[in-house]
N, C-alpha and C positions, 0 to 999 in steps of 0.2 A: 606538120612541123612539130617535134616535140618540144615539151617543154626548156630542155638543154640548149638546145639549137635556138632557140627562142631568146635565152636568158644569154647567150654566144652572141648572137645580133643586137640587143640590148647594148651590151660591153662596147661592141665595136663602134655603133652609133654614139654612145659618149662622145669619145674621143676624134671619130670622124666630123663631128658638128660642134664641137669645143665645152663639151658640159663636163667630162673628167679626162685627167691622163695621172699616168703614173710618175710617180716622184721622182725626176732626178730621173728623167727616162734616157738623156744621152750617156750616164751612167750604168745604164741597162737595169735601172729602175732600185727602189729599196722595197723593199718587200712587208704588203699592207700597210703604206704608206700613197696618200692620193692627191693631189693638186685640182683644185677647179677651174676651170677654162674659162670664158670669156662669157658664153652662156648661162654656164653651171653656176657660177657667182649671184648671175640678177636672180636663177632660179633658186638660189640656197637664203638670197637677202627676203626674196619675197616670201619665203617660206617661214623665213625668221618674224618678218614682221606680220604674217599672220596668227601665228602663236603668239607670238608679245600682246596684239592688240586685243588677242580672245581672251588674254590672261587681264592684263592690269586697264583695258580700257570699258570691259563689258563686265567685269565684276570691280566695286567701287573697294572693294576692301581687301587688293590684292595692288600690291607695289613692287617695282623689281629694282634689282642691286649689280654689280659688275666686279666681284670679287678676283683678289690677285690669283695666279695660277702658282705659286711661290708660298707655302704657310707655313707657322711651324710643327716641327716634326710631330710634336707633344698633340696635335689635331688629329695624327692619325694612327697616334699610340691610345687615345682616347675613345674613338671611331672603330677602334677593332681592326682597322686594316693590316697593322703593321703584326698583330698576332695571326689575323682569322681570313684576310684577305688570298684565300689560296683557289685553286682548280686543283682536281685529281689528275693527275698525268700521268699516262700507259706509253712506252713504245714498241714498235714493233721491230723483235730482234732482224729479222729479215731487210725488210726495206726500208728500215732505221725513219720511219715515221713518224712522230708524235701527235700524238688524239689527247683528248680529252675524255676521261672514262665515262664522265655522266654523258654527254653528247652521243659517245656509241650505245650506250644504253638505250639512249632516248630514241637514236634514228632505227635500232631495231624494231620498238614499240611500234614507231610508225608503220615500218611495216608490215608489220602483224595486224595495223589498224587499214592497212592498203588490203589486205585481203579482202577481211568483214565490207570495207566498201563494194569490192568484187562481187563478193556472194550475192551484197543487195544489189545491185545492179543487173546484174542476170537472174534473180528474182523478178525484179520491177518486170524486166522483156519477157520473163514467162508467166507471170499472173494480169497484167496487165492494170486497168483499174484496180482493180477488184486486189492489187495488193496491201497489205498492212506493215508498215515495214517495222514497227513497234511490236508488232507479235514476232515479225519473224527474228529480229533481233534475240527476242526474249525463249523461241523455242527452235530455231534450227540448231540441230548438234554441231554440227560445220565452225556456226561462230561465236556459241555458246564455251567451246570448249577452246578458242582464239582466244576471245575473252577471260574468258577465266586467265590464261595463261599471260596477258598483257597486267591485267590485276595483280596477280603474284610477283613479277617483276617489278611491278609498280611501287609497290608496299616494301619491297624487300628493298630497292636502291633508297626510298625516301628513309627506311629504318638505319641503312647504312651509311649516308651520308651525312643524319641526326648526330648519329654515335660516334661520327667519323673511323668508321670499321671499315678502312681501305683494302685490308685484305678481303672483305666482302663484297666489296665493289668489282673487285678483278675475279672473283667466283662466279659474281653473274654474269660476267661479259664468258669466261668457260662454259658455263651453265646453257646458255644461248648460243652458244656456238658461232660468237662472232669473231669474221677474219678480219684482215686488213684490207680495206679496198684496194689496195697498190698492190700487194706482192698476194694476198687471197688467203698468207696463211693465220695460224694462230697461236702464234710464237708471240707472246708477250711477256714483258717485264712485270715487275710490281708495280701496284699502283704509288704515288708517290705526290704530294704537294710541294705546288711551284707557284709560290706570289709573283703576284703581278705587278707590283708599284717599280716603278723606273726609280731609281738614284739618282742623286745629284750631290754637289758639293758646291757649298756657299760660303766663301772664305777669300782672304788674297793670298794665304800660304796652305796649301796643298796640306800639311801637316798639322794645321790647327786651325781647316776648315771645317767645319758641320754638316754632315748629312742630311742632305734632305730631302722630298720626297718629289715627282711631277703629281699633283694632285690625280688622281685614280676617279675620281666621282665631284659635281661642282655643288653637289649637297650641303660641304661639312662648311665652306665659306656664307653659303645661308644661315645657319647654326652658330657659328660663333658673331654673327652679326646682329641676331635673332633680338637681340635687348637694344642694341644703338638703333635702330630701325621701331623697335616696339618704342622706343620714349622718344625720340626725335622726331616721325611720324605721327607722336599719340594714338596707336594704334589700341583698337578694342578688340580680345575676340569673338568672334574668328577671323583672323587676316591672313593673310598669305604672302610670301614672301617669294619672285620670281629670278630664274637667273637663264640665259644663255651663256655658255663659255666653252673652252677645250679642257677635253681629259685625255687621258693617257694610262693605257694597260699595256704591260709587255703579255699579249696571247699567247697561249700553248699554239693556237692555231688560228689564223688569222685568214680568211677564205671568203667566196664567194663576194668579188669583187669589194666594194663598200661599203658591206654589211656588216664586215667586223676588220674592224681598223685598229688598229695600235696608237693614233694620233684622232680621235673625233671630238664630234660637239655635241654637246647636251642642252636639253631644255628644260629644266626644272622648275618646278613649283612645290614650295613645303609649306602648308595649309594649318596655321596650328590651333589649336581645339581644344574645348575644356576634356578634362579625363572623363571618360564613361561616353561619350559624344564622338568619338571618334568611327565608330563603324557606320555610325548615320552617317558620318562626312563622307567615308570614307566609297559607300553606297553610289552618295550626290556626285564625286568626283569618277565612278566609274562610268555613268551614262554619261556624264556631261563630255567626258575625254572623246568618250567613242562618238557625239556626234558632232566633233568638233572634226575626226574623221570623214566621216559616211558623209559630210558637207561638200566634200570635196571632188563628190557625185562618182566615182568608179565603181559603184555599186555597193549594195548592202550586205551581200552575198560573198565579200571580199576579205571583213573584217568578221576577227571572231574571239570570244574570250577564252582565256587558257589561265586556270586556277593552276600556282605552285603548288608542285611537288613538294620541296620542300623550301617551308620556310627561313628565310633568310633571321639570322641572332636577333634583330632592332625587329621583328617584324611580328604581329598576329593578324595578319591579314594581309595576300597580295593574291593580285590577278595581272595580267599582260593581255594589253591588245592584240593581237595580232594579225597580219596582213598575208595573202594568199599572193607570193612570190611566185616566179617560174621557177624556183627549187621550193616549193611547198610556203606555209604556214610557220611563218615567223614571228615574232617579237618587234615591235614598233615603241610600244611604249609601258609600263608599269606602273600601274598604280599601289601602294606599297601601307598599309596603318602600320607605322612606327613606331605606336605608344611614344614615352617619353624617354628613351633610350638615350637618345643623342644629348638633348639637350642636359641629361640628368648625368650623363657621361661628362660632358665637358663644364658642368659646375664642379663634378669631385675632382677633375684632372687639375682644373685651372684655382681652384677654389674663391672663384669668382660665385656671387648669387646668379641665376638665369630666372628666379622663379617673376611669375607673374601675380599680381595682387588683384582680384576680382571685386573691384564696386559693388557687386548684385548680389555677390555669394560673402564678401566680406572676408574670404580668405585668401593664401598663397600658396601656390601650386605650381610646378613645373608643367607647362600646356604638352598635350599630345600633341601628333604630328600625323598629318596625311601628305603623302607623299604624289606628287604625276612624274614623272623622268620620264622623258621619250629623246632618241636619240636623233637627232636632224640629220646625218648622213643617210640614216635609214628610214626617216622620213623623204629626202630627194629621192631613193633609187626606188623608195612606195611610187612616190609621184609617176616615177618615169616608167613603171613597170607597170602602172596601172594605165597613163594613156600612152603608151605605142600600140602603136598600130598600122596593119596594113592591108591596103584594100585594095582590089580587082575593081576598073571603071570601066564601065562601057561608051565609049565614042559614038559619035555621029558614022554611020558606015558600019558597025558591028567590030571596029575595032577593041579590044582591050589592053588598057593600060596600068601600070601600077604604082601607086603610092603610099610613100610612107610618112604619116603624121604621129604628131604628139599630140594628144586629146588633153593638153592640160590647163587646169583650169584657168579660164583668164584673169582673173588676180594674179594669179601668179608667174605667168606667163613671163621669161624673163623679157623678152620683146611685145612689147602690145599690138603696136601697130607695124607693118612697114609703106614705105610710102613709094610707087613708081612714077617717074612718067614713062608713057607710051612709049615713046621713040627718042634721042636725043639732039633732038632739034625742034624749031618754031617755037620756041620759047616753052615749051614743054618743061624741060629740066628747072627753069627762074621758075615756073609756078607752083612747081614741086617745091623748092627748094624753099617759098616764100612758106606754103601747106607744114612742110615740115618745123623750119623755124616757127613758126605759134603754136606748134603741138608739144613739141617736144621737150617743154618746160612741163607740162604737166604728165606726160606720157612718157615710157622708153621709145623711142621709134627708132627705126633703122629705113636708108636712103638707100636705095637700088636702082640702077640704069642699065646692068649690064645683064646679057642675054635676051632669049624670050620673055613673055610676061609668063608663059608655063613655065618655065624653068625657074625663074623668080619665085611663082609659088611654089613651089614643090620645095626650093631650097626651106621656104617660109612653114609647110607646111610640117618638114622635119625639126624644124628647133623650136614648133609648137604657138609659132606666131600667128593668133585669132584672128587678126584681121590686117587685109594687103586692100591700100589705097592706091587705082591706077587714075592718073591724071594724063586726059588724051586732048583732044581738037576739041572737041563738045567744051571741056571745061574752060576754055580760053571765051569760046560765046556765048555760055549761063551761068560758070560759075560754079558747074556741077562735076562731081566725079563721081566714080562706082567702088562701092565698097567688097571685099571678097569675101563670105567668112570661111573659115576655115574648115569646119564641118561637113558642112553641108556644102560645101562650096558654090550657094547661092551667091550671087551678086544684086547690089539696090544700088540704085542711084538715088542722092540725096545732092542738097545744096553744099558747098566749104560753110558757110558758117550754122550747121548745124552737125558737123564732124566731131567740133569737145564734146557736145551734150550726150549723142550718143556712146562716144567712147567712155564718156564719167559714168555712163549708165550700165556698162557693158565689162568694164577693166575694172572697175574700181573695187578696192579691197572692201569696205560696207557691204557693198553686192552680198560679198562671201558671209563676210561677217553674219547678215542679217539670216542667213540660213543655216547658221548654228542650232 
């Protein structure tokens, strides 16, 4: 199965087992626009509350805010957005498609970097041990001279879009000889900037309402709160200020299902810091992000860092996590040193003071900023892309069968537990139903009677639910039922009332926590 067809069964699982559908789908849907399902929700809250509680419950000096989605305009004329907030945009005269210039850039690069992987892998099968993949890097001509060639692209787009020299952005994409994936040719327009902030109007007469913006990024309500939070809190630094909420970019190109959406949520944190102290922070916030990741157990091998190209105006410093998707190596999250940009912005815009007055050092200073943003849409489709799966069982008889689970982790699991009885009779269903009421305050559980007890799991085993409770005859005369786990699909028999303890043991958000 390649990867596409991979990332095609993905999609379709969503919406077949209620974790996304498209928007307004009787409408024949809006485009990169996503609704979460009934699934997709417990999976998107638990995933919310295990960032909240990594952020403001496990470091003592970090508090979070819930800022309006509504500011004023003057925040994001302040912010650079409403000047600098742009993408480069190419179309293509033929199949009237619009890209993104740095994007086709970049997906060239790639692969020119799919080669050099190439070479070393049919190296590795012909030297065998005995290969050095550091030398051969450094002297095959093969990918010596890839290299080079990925380098010069490399340097040239970062120079170009420094200078914002857009006519030399569309030289390189000439230069490289890149087509259109649609129509193959390369018939392109000029390159051309297209902001991305949504409009709106805030008024009761159309003619003498105000412009204003859907926020673009949930940063700049951090930022202008930055002082009501520092004196009302008494905060020292370094503290950190945390936010969940929605933004909104109108994309040149908005694709690959819920990875980039015109309507998502963001997770932020902005970490503010004496000046000169910021790349230490900035350092402590880039390991700490990534194993608040790799926690999450889909392996080490998964995630990886990706230093900018080019730096963003607020920025001397960014890196991005990134995660190995079924369409490659993506962006999950950013970590970004923002100096004092923002802050130092929004005292000259507003002419308000933002500075901070330091006890120790006896002066006042506008504090730096470090920055985490990770996107929670593309943290679920990490999740779910990291435990699907499906497996080949072998039966009793040399039968094979096949299943498809979500490996995902049980914190977060939007279902915990499900609970069956055997059969629907002999009092079977009341002992469930008595099991299920005492759990179900502390747990999500879900009740099931109908079909097989295979069929039940299998349903259980695709929306990622750890563990299936079957109550049968045995449990009416000790008391006991068999637990299933999901995995492995062992079963234990245990007592009912030592079913919370393990499942506190087994579900519980701490668990996760503790392996940060």
């Amino acid at each position: 199965m390649t990867q596409e067809e991979l990332f095609k069964k993905l999609i379709s699982h969503c919406k077949e087992y209620g974790f996304v559908f498209q928007s307004s789908e009787i409408y024949d849907g809006l485009s990169a626009v996503y609704d979460y399902g009934q699934n997709g929700v417990e999976l998107k809250n638990n995933i919310k509350q295990y960032w909240w509680d990594a952020m403001t419950r496990l470091n003592e000096n970090i508090v979070g805010i819930d800022s309006a989605i509504f500011m004023h305009p003057q925040v994001w004329s302040a912010s650079g957005h409403v000047g600098a907030f742009n993408d480069p945009l190419i179309d293509n005269k033929d199949s009237k498609k619009r890209y993104r210039a740095d994007v086709l850039i970049e997906e060239w690069m790639e692969k020119q970097s799919a080669k050099i992987t190439k070479e070393v892998t049919k190296a590795q099968k012909r030297f065998g041990d005995s290969f050095d993949e550091a030398m051969f890097l450094q002297t095959n001509p093969r990918v010596v001279k890839t290299q080079e060639k990925i380098d010069a692209i490399h340097n040239r787009m970062a120079t170009s879009l420094e200078n914002n020299d857009l006519a030399e952005v569309k030289k390189i994409i000439e230069d490289c000889e890149i087509a259109c994936p649609i129509s193959g040719t390369r018939s392109w327009t000029d390159v051309r900037h297209f902001n991305l902030m949504f409009e709106t109007k805030m008024g009761s007469v159309s003619d003498d309402a105000n412009t204003i913006y859907l926020r673009p990024e949930t940063a700049q309500g951090i930022f202008v709160n930055y002082l009501n939070v520092q004196k009302t809190g008494r905060m020292k630094l370094p503290f950190g200020i945390a936010q969940i909420g929605k933004a909104f970019r109108n994309e040149i190109v908005a694709r690959q299902f819920i990875f980039r959406m015109r309507e998502f949520e963001q997770m932020e944190m902005q970490f503010f810091v004496r000046p000169g102290e910021e790349l230490e922070w900035f350092e402590f916030w880039k390991e700490k992000r990534m194993r608040w990741h790799k926690a999450m157990g889909f392996g080490d091998d998964k995630y990886r860092f990706h230093e900018h190209i080019k730096l963003a105006h607020y920025a001397n410093a960014a890196f991005d996590i990134e995660f190995d998707f079924p369409f490659g190596f993506k962006e999950v999250e950013g970590i970004h040193s923002r100096t004092d940009f923002d802050l130092a912005s929004h005292q000259k815009h507003s002419g308000k003071k933002l500075q901070y007055f330091d006890l120790e050092t006896n002066k006042n200073y506008i504090p730096y900023v470090v920055e985490t943003s990770i996107g929670l849409d593309r943290t679920f489709l990490q999740v779910l892309a990291g435990a699907y799966t499906e497996e080949k069982i072998t039966k009793d008889g040399g039968k094979v069968d096949e299943r498809v689970l979500l490996r995902i982790p049980p914190a977060l699991a939007p279902i915990k537990l499900a609970v069956f009885p055997l059969v629907k009779k002999d009092g079977l269903p009341e002992k469930a139903r008595q099991i299920m009421d005492d759990l179900k305050i502390d747990f999500k559980c879900q009740y099931e009677e109908k079909d097989s007890i295979g069929r039940r799991y299998r349903r259980h085993d695709a929306i990622g639910t750890p563990f299936c409770i079957t109550i049968d005859h045995q449990t009416i005369e000790d008391n006991t039922v068999t637990i299933r786990h999901r995995d492995s699909m062992e079963q234990e028999r245990v007592d009912v009332s030592r079913l919370r303890e393990i499942m506190e043991e087994e579900v519980s958000m701490k668990t996760l926590l503790k392996t940060i």
